[in-house]
SELUMMI-697530 format. One line per field, with one value per residue (C-alpha): residue number from 0; residue in one letter; x, y, z. Coordinates in steps of 0.5 Angstrom, whole numbers, plus 2048, in hexadecimal, padded with zeros to 3 digits. Layout:
// residues N
num <- (NUM,...)
residu <- (A,...)
c1 <- (X,...)
c2 <- (Y,...)
c3 <- (Z,...)
This chain:
// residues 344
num <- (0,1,2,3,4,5,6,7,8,9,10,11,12,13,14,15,16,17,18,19,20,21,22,23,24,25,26,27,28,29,30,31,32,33,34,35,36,37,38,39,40,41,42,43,44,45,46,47,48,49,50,51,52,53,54,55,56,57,58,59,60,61,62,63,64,65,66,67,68,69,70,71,72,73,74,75,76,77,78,79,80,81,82,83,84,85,86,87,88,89,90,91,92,93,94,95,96,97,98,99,100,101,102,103,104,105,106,107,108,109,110,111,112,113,114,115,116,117,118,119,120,121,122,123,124,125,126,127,128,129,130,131,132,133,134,135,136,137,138,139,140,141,142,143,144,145,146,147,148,149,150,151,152,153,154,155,156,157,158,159,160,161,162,163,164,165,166,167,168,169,170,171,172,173,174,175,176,177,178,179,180,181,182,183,184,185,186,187,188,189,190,191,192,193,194,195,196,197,198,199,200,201,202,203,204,205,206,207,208,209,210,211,212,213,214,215,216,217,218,219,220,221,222,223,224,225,226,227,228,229,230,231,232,233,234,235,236,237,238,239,240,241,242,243,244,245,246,247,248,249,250,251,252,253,254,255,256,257,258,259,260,261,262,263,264,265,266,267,268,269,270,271,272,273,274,275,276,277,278,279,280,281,282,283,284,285,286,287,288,289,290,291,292,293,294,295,296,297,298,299,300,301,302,303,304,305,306,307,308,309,310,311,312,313,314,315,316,317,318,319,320,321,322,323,324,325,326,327,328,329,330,331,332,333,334,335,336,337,338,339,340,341,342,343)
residu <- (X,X,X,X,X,X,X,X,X,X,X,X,X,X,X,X,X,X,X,X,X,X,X,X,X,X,X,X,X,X,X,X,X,X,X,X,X,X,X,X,X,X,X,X,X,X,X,X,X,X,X,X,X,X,X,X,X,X,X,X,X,X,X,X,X,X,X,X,X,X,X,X,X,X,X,X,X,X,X,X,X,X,X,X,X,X,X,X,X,X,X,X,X,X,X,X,X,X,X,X,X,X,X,X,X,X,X,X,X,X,X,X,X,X,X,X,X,X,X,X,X,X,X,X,X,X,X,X,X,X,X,X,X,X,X,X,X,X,X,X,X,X,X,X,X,X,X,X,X,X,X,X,X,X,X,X,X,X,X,X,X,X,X,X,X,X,X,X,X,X,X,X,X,X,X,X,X,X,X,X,X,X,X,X,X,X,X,X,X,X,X,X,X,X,X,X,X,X,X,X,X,X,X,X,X,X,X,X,X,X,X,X,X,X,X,X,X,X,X,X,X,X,X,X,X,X,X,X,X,X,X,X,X,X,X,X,X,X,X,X,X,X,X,X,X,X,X,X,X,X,X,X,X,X,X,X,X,X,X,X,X,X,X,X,X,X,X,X,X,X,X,X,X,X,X,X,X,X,X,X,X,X,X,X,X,X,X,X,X,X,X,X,X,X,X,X,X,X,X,X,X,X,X,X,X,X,X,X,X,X,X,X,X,X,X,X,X,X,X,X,X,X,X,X,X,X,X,X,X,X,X,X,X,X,X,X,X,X,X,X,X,X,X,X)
c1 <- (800,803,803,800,802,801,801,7FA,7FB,7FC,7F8,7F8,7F8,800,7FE,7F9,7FA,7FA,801,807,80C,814,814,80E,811,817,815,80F,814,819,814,812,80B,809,805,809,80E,809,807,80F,810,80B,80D,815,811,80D,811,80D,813,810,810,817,81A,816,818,81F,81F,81C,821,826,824,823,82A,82D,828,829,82E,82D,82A,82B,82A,828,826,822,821,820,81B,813,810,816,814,816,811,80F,816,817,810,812,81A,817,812,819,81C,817,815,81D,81C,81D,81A,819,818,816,816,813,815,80F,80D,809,803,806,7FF,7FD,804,802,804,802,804,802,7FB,7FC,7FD,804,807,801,803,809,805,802,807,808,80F,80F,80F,80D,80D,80C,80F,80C,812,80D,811,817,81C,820,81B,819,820,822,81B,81C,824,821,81C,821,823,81D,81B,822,821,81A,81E,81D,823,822,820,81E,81E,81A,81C,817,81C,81E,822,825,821,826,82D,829,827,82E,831,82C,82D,833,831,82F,82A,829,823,823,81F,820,81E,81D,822,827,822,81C,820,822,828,82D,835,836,830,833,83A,836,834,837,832,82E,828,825,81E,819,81D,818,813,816,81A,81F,825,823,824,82C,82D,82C,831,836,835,835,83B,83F,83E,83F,847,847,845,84B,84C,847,849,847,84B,845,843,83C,838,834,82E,828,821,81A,815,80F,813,818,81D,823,821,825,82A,82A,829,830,833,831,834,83A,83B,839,83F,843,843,843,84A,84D,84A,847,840,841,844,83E,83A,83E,83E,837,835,83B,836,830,832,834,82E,829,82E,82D,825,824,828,824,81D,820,822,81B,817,81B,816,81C,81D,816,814,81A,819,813,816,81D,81A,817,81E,822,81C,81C,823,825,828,82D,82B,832,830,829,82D,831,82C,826,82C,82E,827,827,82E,82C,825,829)
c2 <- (800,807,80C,811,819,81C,823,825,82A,827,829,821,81A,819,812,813,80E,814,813,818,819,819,820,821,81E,822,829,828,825,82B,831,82D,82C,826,822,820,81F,81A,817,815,813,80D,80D,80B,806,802,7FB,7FC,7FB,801,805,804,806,80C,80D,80C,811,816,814,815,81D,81E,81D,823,826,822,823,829,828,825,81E,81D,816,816,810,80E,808,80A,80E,812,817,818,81B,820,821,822,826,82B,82C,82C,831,836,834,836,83C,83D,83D,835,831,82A,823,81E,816,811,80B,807,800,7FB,7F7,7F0,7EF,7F5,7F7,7FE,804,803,80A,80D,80D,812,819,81B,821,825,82B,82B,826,82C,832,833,832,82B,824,81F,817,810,80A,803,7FE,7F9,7F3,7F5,7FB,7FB,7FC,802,804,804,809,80D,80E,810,815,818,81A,81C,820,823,825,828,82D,82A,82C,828,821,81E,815,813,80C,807,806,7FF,7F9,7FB,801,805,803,803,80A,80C,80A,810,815,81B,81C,816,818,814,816,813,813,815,810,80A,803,801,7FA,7FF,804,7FF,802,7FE,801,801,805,80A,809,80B,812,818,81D,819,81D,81B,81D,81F,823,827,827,822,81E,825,821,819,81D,81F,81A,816,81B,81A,812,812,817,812,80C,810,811,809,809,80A,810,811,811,818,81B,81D,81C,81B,820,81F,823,824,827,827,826,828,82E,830,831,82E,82D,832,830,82A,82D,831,82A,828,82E,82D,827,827,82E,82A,823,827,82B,824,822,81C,81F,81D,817,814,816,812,80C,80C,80C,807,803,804,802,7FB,7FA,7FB,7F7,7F1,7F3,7F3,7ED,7E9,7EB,7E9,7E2,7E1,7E3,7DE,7D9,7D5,7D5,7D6,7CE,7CC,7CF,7CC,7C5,7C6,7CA,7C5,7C1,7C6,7C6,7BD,7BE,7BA,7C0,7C5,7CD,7CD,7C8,7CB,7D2,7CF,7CB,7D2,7D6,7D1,7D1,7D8,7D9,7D3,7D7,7DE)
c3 <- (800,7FD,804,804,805,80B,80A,809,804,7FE,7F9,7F5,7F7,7F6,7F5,7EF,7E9,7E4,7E1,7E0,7DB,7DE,7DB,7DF,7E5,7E5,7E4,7E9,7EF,7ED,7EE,7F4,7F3,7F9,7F6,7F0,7F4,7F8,7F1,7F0,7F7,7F6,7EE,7F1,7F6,7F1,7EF,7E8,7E3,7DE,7E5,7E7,7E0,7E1,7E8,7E6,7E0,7E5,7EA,7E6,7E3,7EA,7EC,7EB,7F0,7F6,7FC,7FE,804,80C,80D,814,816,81D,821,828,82B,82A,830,82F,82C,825,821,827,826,81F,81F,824,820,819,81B,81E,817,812,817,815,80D,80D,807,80C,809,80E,80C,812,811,814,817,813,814,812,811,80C,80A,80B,80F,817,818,812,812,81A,81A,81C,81C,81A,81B,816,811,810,80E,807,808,80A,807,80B,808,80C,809,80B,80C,809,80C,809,80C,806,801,804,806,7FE,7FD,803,800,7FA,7FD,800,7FA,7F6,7FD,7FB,7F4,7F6,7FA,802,805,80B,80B,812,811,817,819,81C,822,823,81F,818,818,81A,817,810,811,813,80D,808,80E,80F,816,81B,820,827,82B,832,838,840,846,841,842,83C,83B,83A,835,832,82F,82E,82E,826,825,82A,826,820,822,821,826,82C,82F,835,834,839,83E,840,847,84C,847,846,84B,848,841,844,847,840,83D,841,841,83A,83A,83D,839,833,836,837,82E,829,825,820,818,817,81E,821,828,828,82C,832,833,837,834,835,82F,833,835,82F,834,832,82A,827,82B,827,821,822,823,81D,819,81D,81B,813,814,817,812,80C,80E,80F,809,80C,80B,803,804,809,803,7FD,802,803,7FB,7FA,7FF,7FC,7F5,7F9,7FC,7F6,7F2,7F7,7F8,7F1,7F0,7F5,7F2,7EB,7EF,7F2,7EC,7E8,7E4,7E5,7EC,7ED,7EB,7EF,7F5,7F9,7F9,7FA,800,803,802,806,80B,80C,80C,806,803,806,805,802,7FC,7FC,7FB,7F5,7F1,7F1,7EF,7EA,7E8,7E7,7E3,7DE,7DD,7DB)
């Protein structure tokens, strides 16, 4: 199921059948019209074949207009407070002059394959400025597949001229280090008063982050709040130093208040400052394009693999063969693979 915008002023259904042009496409994206944007969005996600050839054509037109924006993620377990936090930051950017793309990478139903959080109205407030984009994206059971047309999202929200792009993560599991590989800037939200086991934030999430906030330091959890600061800044003299050499931030701030967000904000430009003067920040960015071109070659080749006729009629029975245990998953890998290869 296609998600849907969630500002409320489009003028169109973004998801309309009626179809565009590549020209038609690309001016619309570069004069910054929002609902052609949504219709490439959902034309980039489609797995129609005459769509990917379109989809790539527009990509490829669009590229020279992209990477001129902030590429922030944002994470931290649910109930920390992300969109809240996202809302009331986005609003002091946009005040500022800012163009803001938000891309939410929601939890699926296993059951319906759509978006859980899509459907709830989030971050009302912001949805609603005309200079704010704001796009859910349904996992549908597979990370990855999301995780390559949110890269390319990124990129056409880029191209449109969104100068700041938000990618919200859901929080738990391999969320966080697929979004940490389309991002400049890795933010970590935690919370005060509440045990490792119930964060749930494991020690690679915290070595991933370049800025961590802990949120919710208003009212009586102000001192739990610094006293996570301090917690956190002394496990982060127990990490080795980071690739870019920068030494992650930690922050307290309340998203119901705003006290401490443009504080936040200010470890952001510093560290983009301080990334682009060592030359890190550009060669972070190369990193991850030579990443993603990896990993849509695999998924590409993977889907080929699957939808072969000739590994279809074979995969049923040497299936039941490796789950009887009369054949090994290495010989049940070899013989589909030289189903495959004979069928070229």
């Amino acid at each position: 199921m296609a998600p849907s915008n969630l500002n409320p002023n489009l003028s169109a259904d973004p998801t309309s059948s009626q179809a565009l042009d590549v020209d038609a496409y690309v001016e619309g994206i570069r004069g910054g019209d929002r609902v052609v944007l949504s219709r490439a969005i959902t034309l980039i996600e489609s797995t129609r074949e005459r769509d990917r050839v379109a989809a790539r054509e527009v990509m490829d037109r669009l590229l020279p207009d992209a990477g001129q924006s902030i590429r922030v993620g944002v994470t931290g377990v649910p109930g920390v407070g992300k969109s809240t936090f996202i809302e009331k930051l986005g609003m002091s950017l946009v005040d500022d002059g800012r163009k803001l793309a938000v891309l939410a990478i929601d939890p699926s139903s296993e059951r319906t394959r759509g978006s859980i959080l899509g459907d709830k109205t989030r971050m009302g407030r912001l949805s609603q400025h005309e200079s704010v984009y704001i796009r859910p994206s349904p996992t549908s059971g597979s990370l990855g597949g999301v995780a390559r047309k949110t890269r390319e999202t990124i990129l056409l929200c880029e191209a449109a001229g969104y100068d700041t792009i938000f990618v919200e993560t859901v929080g738990v599991g391999q969320s966080e280090i697929t979004v940490h590989s389309m991002v400049d800037v890795f933010l970590l939200l935690g919370i005060a008063g509440a045990g490792d086991e119930l964060q749930g934030i494991k020690r690679g999430v915290v070595e991933m982050a370049d800025i961590i906030a802990i949120n919710k330091a208003d009212g009586d959890n102000v001192r739990r709040a610094e006293r996570a600061q301090r917690q956190y800044e002394n496990a982060l003299q127990l990490f080795p130093p980071t690739d870019s050499g920068w030494e992650p931030a930690v922050l307290t701030c309340s998203a119901e208040t705003g006290d401490g967000i443009e504080d936040v904000w200010t470890a952001v430009t510093e560290y983009v400052d301080h990334t682009q003067s060592t030359g890190f920040f550009g060669e972070q960015r190369r990193r991850q394009a030579r990443y993603w071109m990896r990993q849509t070659i695999e998924q590409r080749l993977m889907d080929d693999f699957f939808s072969s006729s000739d590994v279809q009629s074979k995969l049923r029975e040497i299936e039941d063969s490796v789950l009887d245990g009369t054949m090994s998953s290495f010989a049940a890998a070899d013989e589909l693979l030289d189903a495959y290869r004979e069928g070229r």
